[in-house]
C-alpha positions in Angstrom: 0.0 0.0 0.0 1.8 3.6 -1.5 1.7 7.0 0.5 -1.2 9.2 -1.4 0.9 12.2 1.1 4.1 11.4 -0.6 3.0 10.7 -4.2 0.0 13.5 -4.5 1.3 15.7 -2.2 5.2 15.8 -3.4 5.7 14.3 -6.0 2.9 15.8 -8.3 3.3 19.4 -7.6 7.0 18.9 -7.8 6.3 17.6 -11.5 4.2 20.6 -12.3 5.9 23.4 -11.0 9.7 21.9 -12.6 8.3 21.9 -15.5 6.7 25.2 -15.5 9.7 26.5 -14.9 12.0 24.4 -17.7 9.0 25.5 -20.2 7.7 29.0 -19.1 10.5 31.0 -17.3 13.8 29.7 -19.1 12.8 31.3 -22.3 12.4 34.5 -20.7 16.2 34.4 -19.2 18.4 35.7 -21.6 21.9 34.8 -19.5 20.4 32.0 -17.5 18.2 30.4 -19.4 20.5 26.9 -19.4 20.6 27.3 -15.3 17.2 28.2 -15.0 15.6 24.9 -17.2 18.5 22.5 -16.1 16.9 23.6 -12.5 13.5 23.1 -13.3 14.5 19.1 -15.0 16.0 18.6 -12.2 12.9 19.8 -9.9 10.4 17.4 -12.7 13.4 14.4 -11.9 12.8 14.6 -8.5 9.4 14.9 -8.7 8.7 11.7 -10.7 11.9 10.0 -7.6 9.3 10.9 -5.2 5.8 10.0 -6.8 7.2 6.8 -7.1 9.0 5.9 -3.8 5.8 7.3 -2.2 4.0 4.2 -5.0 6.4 1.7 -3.0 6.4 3.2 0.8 5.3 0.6 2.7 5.4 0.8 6.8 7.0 -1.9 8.3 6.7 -3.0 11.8 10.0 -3.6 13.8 10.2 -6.5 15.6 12.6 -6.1 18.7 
């Protein structure tokens, strides 16, 4: 059973709002356009690292 907090509440908006800003503000940057969309990839990457460890989160008990 996934995490719906981790995966709907990270990972989606992390998505969206990288690549808003790899498609919408990095062609507005005249001298950082390369830093600004490499930023936002690498906001969309992360994004789509934590939808889908929040897919595979699974609590475990610890037996001790």
């Amino acid at each position: 059973m996934g995490s719906k907090a981790i995966s709907f509440g990270v990972g989606i908006p992390m998505m969206a709002v990288g690549g808003l800003i790899a498609l919408l503000w990095a062609p507005t940057e005249i001298e950082l356009g390369s830093t600004v969309e490499f930023i936002g990839s690498l906001i969309g990457i992360l994004g789509v690292v934590f939808f889908i460890s929040g897919i595979f989160y699974r609590k475990e008990v610890l037996i001790s």
